[in-house]
C-alpha atoms as a printed R data frame, in Angstrom:
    type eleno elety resid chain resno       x       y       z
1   ATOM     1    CA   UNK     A     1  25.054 -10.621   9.232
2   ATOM     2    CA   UNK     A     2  25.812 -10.455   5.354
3   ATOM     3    CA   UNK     A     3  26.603  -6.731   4.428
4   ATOM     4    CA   UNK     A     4  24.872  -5.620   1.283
5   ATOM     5    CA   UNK     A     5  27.514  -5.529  -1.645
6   ATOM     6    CA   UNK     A     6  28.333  -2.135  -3.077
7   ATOM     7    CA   UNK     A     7  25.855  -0.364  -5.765
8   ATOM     8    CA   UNK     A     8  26.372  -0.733  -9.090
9   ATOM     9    CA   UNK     A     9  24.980   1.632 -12.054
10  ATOM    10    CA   UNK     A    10  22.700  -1.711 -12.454
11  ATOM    11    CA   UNK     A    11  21.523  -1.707  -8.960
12  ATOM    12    CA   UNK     A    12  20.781   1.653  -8.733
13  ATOM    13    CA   UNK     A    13  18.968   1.465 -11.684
14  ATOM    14    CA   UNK     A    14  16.741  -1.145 -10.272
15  ATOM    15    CA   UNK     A    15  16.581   0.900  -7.032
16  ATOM    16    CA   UNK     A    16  15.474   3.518  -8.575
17  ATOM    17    CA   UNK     A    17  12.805   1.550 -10.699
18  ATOM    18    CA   UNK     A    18  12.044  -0.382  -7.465
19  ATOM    19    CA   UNK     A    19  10.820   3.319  -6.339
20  ATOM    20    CA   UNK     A    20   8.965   4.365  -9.551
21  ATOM    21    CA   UNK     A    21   7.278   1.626  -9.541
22  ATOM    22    CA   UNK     A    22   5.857   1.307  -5.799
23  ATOM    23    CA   UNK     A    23   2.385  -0.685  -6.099
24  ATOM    24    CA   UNK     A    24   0.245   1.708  -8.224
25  ATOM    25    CA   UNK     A    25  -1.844   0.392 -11.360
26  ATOM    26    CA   UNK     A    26  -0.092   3.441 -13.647
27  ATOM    27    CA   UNK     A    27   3.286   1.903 -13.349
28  ATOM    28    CA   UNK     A    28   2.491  -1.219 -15.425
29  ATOM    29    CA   UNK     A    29   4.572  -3.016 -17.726
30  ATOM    30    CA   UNK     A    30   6.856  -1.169 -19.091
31  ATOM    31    CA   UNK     A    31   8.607  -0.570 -15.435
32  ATOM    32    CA   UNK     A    32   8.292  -4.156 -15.087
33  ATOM    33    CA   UNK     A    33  10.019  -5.331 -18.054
34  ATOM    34    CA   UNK     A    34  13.145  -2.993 -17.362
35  ATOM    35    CA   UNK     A    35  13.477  -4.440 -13.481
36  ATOM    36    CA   UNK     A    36  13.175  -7.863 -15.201
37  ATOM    37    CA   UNK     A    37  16.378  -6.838 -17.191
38  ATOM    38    CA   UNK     A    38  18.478  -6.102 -14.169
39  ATOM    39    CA   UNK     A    39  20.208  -9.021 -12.334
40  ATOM    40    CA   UNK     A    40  18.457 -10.357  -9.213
41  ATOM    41    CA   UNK     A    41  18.486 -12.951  -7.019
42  ATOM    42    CA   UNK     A    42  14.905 -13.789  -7.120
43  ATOM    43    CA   UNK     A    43  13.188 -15.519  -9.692
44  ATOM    44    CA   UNK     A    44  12.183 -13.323 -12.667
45  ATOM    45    CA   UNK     A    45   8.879 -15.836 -13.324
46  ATOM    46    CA   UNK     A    46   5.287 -14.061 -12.580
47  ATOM    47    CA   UNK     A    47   4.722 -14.898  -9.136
48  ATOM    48    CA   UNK     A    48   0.744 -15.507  -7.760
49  ATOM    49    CA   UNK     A    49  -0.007 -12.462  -5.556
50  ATOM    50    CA   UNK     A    50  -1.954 -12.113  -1.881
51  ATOM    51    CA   UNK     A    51  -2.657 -16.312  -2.295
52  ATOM    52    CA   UNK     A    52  -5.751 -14.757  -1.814
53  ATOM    53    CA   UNK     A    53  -9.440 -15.142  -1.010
54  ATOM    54    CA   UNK     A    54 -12.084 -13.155  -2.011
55  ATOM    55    CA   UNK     A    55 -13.223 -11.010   0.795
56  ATOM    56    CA   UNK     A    56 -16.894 -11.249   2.301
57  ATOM    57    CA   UNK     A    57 -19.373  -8.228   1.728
58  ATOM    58    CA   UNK     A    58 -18.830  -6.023   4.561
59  ATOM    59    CA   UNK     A    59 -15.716  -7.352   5.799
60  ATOM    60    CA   UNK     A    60 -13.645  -4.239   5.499
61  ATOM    61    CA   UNK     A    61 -16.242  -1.900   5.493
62  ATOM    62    CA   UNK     A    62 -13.891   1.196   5.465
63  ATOM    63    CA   UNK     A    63 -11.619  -0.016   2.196
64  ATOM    64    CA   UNK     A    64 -12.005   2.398  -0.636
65  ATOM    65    CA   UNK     A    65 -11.056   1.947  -4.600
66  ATOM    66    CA   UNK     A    66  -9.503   5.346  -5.854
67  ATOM    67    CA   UNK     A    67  -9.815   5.800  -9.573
68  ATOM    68    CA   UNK     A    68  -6.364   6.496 -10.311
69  ATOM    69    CA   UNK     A    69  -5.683   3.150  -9.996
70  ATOM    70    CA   UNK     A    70  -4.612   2.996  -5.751
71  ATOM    71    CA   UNK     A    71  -6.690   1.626  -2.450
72  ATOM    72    CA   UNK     A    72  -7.105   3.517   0.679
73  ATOM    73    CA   UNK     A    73  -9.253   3.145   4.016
74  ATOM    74    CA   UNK     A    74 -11.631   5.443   5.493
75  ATOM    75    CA   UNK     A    75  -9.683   7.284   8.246
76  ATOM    76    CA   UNK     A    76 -13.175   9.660   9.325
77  ATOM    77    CA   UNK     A    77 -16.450   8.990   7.102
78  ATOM    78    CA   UNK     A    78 -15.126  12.365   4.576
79  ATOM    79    CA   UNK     A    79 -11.233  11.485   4.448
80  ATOM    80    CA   UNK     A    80  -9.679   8.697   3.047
81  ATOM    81    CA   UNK     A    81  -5.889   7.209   3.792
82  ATOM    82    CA   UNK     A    82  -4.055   6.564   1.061
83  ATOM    83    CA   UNK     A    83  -0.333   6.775  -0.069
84  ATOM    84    CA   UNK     A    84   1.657   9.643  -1.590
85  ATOM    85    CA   UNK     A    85   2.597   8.535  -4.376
86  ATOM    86    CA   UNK     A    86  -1.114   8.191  -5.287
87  ATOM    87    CA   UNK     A    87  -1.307  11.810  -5.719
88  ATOM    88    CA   UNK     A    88   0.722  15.042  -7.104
89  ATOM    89    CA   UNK     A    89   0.673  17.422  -4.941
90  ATOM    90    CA   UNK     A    90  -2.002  19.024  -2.201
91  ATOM    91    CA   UNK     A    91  -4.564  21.527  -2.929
92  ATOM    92    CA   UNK     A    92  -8.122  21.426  -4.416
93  ATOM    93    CA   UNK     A    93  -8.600  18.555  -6.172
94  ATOM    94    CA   UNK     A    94 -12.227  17.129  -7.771
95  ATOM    95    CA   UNK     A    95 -10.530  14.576 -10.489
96  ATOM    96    CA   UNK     A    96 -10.826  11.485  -7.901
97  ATOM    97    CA   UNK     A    97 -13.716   9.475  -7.970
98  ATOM    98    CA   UNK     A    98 -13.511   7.036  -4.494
99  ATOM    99    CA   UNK     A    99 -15.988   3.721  -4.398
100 ATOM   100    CA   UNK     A   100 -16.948   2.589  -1.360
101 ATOM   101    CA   UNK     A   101 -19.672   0.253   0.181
102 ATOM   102    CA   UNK     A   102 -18.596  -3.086  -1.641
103 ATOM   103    CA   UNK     A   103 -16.195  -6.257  -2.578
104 ATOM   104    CA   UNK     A   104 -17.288  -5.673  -5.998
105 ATOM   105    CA   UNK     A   105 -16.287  -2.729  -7.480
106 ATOM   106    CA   UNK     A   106 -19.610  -3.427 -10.635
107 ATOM   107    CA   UNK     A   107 -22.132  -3.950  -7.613
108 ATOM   108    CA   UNK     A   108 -25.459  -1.461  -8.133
109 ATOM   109    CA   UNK     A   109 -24.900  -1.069  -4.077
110 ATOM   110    CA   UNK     A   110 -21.220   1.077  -4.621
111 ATOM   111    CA   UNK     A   111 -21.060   4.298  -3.511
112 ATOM   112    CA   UNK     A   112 -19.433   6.767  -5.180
113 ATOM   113    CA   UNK     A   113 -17.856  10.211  -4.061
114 ATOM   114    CA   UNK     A   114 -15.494  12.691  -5.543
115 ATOM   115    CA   UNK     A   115 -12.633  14.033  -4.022
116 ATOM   116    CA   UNK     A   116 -12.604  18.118  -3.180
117 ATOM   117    CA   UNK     A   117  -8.858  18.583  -1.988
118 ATOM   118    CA   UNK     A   118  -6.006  16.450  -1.356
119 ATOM   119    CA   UNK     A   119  -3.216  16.618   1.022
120 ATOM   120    CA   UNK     A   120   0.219  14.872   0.255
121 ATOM   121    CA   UNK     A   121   2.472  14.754   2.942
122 ATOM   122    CA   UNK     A   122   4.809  17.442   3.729
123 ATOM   123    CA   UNK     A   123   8.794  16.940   2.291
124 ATOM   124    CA   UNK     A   124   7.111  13.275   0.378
125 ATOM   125    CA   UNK     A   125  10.500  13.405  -2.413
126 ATOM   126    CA   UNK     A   126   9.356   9.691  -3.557
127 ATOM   127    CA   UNK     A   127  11.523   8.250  -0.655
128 ATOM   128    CA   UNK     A   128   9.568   7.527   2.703
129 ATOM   129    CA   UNK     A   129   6.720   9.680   4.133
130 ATOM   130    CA   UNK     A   130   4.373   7.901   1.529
131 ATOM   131    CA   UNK     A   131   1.127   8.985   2.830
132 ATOM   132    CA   UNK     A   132  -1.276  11.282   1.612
133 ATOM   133    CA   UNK     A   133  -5.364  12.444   2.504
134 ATOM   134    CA   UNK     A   134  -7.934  12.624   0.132
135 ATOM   135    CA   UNK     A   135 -11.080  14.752   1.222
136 ATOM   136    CA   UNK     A   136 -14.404  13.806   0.286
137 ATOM   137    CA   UNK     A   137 -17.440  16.007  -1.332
138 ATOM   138    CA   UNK     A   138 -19.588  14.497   1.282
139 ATOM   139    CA   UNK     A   139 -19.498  11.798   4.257
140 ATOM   140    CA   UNK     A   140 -19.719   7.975   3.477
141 ATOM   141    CA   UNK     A   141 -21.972   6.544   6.202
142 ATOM   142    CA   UNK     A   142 -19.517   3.486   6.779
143 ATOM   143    CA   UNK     A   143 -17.108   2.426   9.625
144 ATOM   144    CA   UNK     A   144 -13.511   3.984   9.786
145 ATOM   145    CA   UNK     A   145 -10.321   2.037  10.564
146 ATOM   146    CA   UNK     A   146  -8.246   3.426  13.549
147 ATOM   147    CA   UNK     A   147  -4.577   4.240  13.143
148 ATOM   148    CA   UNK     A   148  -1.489   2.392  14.758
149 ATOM   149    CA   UNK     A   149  -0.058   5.723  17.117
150 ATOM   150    CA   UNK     A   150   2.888   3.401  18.957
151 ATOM   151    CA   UNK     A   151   4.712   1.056  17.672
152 ATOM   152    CA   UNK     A   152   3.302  -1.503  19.568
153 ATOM   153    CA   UNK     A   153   1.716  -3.649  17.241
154 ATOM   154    CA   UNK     A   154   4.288  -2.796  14.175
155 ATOM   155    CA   UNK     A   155   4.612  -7.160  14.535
156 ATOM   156    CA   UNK     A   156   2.801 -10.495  14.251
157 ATOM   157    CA   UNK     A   157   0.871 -11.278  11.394
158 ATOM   158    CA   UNK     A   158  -0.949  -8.652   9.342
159 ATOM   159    CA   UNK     A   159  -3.958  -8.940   6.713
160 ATOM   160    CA   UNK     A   160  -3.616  -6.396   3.250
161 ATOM   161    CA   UNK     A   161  -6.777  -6.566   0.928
162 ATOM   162    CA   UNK     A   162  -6.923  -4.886  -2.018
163 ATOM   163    CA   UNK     A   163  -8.379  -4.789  -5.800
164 ATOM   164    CA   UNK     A   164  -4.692  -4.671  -7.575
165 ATOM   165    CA   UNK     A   165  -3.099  -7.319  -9.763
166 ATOM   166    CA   UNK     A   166  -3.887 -11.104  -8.707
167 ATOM   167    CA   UNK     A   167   0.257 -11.875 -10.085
168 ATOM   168    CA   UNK     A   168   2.636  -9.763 -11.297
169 ATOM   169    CA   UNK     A   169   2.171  -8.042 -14.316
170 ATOM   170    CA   UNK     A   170  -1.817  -8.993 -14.025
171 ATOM   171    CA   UNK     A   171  -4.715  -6.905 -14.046
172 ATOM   172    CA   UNK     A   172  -7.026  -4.841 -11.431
173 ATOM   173    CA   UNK     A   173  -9.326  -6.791  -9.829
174 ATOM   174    CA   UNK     A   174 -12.920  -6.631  -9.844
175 ATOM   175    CA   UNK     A   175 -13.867  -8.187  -6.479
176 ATOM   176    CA   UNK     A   176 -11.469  -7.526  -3.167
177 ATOM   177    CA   UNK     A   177  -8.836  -9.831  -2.441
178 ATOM   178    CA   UNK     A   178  -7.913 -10.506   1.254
179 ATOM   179    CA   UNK     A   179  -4.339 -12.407   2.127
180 ATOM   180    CA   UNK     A   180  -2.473 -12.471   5.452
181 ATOM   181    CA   UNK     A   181   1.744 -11.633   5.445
182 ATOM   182    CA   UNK     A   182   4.222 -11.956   8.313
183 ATOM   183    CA   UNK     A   183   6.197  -9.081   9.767
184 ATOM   184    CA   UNK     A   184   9.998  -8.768   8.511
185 ATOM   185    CA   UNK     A   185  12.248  -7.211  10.296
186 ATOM   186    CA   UNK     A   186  13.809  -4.385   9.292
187 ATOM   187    CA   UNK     A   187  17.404  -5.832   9.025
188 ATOM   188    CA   UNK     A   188  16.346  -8.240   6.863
189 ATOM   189    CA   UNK     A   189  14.338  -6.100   4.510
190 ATOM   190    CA   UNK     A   190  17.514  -4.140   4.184
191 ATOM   191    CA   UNK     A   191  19.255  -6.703   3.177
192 ATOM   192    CA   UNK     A   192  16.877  -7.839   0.407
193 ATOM   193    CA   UNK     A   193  16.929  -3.988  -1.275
194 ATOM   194    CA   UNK     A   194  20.305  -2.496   0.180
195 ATOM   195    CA   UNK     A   195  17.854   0.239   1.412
196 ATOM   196    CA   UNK     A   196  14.950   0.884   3.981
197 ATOM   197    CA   UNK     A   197  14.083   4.119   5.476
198 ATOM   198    CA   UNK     A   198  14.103   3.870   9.061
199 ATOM   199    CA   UNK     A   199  10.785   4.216  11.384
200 ATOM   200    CA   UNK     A   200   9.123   5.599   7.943
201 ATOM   201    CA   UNK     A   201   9.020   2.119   6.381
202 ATOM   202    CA   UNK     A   202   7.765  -1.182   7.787
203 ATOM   203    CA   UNK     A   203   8.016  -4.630   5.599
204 ATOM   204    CA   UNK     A   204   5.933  -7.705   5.600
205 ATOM   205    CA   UNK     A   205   5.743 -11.087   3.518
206 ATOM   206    CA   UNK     A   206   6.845 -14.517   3.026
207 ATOM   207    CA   UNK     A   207  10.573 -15.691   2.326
208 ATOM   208    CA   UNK     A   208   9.879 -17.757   0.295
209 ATOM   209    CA   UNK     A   209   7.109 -15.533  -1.854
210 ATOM   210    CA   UNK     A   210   3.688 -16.536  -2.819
211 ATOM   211    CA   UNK     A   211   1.439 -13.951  -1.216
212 ATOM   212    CA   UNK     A   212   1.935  -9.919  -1.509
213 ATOM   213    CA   UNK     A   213   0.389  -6.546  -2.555
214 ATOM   214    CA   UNK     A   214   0.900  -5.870  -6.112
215 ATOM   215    CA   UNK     A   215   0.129  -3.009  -8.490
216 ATOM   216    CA   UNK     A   216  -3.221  -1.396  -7.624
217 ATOM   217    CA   UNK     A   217  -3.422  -1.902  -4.247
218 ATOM   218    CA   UNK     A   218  -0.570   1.296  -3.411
219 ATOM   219    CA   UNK     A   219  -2.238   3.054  -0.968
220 ATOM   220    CA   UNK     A   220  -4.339   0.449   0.883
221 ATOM   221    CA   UNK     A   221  -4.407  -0.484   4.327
222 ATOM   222    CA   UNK     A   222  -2.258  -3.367   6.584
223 ATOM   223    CA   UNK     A   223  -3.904  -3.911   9.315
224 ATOM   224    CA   UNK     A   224  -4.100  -6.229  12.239
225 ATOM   225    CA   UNK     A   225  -6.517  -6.456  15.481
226 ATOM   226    CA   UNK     A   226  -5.384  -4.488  18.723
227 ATOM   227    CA   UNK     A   227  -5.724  -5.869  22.432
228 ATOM   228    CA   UNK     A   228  -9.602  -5.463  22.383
229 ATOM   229    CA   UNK     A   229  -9.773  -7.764  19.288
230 ATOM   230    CA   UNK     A   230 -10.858  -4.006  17.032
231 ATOM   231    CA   UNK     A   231  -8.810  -3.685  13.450
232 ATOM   232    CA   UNK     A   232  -6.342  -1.455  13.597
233 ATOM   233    CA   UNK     A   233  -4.070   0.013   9.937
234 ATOM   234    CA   UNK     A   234  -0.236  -0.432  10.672
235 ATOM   235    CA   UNK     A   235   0.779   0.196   7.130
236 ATOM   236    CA   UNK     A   236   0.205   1.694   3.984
237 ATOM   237    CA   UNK     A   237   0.814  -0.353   0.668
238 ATOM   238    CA   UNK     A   238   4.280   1.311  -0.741
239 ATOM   239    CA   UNK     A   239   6.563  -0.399  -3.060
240 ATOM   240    CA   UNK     A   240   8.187  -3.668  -3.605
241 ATOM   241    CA   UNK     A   241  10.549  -5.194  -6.517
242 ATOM   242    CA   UNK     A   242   7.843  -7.195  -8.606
243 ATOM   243    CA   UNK     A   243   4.600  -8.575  -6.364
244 ATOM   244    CA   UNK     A   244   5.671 -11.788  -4.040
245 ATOM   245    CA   UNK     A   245   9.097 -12.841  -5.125
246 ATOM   246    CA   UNK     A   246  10.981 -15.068  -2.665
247 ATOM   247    CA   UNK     A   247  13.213 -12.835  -0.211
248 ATOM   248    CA   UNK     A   248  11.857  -9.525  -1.467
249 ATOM   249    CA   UNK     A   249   8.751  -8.618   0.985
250 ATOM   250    CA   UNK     A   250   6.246  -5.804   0.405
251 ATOM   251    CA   UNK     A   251   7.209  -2.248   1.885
252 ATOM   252    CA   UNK     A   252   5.068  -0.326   3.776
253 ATOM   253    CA   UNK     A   253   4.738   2.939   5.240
254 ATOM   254    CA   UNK     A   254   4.852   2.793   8.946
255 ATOM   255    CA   UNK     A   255   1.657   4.714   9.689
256 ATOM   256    CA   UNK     A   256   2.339   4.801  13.668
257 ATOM   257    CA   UNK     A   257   5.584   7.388  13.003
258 ATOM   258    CA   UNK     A   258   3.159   9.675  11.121
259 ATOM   259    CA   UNK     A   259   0.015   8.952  13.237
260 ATOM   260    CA   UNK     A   260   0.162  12.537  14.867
261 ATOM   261    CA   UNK     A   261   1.335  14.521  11.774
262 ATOM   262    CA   UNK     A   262  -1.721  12.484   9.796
263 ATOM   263    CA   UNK     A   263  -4.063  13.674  12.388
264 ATOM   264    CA   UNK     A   264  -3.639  17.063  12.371
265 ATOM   265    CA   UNK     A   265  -3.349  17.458   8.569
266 ATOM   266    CA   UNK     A   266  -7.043  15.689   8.859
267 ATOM   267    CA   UNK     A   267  -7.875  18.314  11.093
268 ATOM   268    CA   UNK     A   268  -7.101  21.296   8.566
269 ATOM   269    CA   UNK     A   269  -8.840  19.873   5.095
C-alpha cells in the first residue's frame, strides 16, 4: 500500500479547507476557489454531482430541507437527523424553519415546521462526531427512517438524495435529487485525504467521480435497505474536497458508532 506523503503547509491548508467546507450551502465559493489553488491530484474542472434523477413524490418520505442551507431525515415524526456542522451549538433554538412532505421544495403541499431546540453532539470540535438533532414545534405526520446500530450494513451500495448543488460550485436545488454511490473502504479513503477518523467516518463514491453529495445536502441521509428489504440511514452527508472528483469520495458520518448516544440524546429534547 502507498503511504500518504508527509504534510505540507499547502496540504494542511487544503485539509483544513477540506473541513470548513464539509457539504453545507454557506460554504460556497469563496472556500472553493482557495482549495482550487492548492495542488491536487484530481482534476480542478466542475465535476456533475449525484448523476442524478429526480426523485418520485413520496419516495423518501422522511427527507427534510433545513433552511440554513443542510438536509436531514426524520429520525421520530418531532426530531430530525442532521449533521453538526449544520448547527452552533445545543440549546433552544426557533431560527430553523424544516420543509417536509415533498420533492419540490415550491409545492403548495410542503409542510413547514420550526425548530424549538437543537442538540449538537457532545465534544463535535469540527473533526468527526458530525451529527446533531433538531427538535420540532410539533410532529410531522410522515414516515421516519431507522438508524444503522451495527455495523453490519456499513457496505454495498448506498442511495444519498438531497436538494444541494447539481456540480460543484452550482446552486440548491429546487426538486430532490436521488443518485446511488459504492462503499470505499476506509484504507483507501485515507489515502485520498491523508486523514479519516476511524469508526466516526464512513466514505462512499466512484473512483473515477461523476456522482456525489455536494454543498447543500450536509446533513442528509445515506441509506440502504436492511435484510427485510426496509430503508435503513448508514451515513450522514459530511465533507468531501470539491463534489465528485475522481479518487476523492464523499465522507460520511458513520451513524451506527453513534446510534446509541443519538438515541438517548432524542430521548432528553
Amino acid at each position: 500500500m502507498r503511504k500518504a506523503q508527509p504534510p505540507t503547509k499547502g496540504r494542511e491548508l487544503k485539509k483544513t479547507l477540506i473541513r470548513a467546507l464539509k457539504r453545507c450551502a454557506a460554504a460556497g465559493a469563496v472556500v472553493l476557489a482557495a482549495l482550487s489553488l492548492q495542488p491536487s491530484s484530481a482534476s480542478a474542472a466542475p465535476a456533475p454531482v449525484v448523476g442524478g434523477t429526480r426523485a418520485a413524490q413520496g419516495e423518501f418520505p422522511w427527507m427534510v430541507r433545513l433552511s440554513m442551507g443542510c438536509g436531514g431525515s426524520l429520525l421520530t415524526q418531532q426530531i430530525v437527523l442532521t449533521a453538526a456542522h449544520c448547527v452552533s451549538g445545543s440549546g433552544n433554538n426557533t431560527s430553523i424553519t424544516a420543509t417536509a412532505g415533498v420533492v419540490d421544495l415550491q409545492s403548495s403541499s410542503a409542510i413547514k415546521v420550526r425548530s424549538t431546540k437543537v442538540l449538537q453532539a457532545p465534544g463535535y470540535n469540527g473533526t468527526g462526531k458530525d451529527w446533531a438533532l433538531i427538535k420540532l414545534a410539533q410532529p410531522i405526520n410522515l414516515p421516519t427512517l431507522n438508524i444503522a446500530t451495527t455495523t453490519q450494513y456499513n457496505s454495498g451500495t448506498f442511495t444519498v438524495a438531497g436538494w444541494g448543488a447539481n456540480r460543484e460550485g452550482g446552486s440548491q436545488q429546487r426538486y430532490l435529487l436521488k443518485a446511488q454511490v459504492p462503499f470505499v473502504s476506509d484504507a483507501t479513503c485515507k489515502q485520498s485525504y491523508g486523514e479519516l477518523v476511524a469508526n466516526e467516518e464512513i466514505c462512499a463514491g466512484y473512483t473515477q467521480g461523476g456522482v456525489d453529495t455536494c454543498q447543500g445536502d450536509s446533513g442528509g441521509p445515506m441509506f440502504r435497505r436492511d435484510a427485510n428489504g426496509a430503508w435503513i440511514q448508514v451515513g450522514i452527508v459530511s465533507w468531501g474536497y470539491g463534489c465528485a472528483r475522481p479518487n476523492y469520495p464523499g465522507v460520511y458520518t458513520e451513524v451506527s458508532t453513534f446510534a446509541a448516544a443519538i438515541k438517548s440524546a432524542a430521548a432528553t429534547l
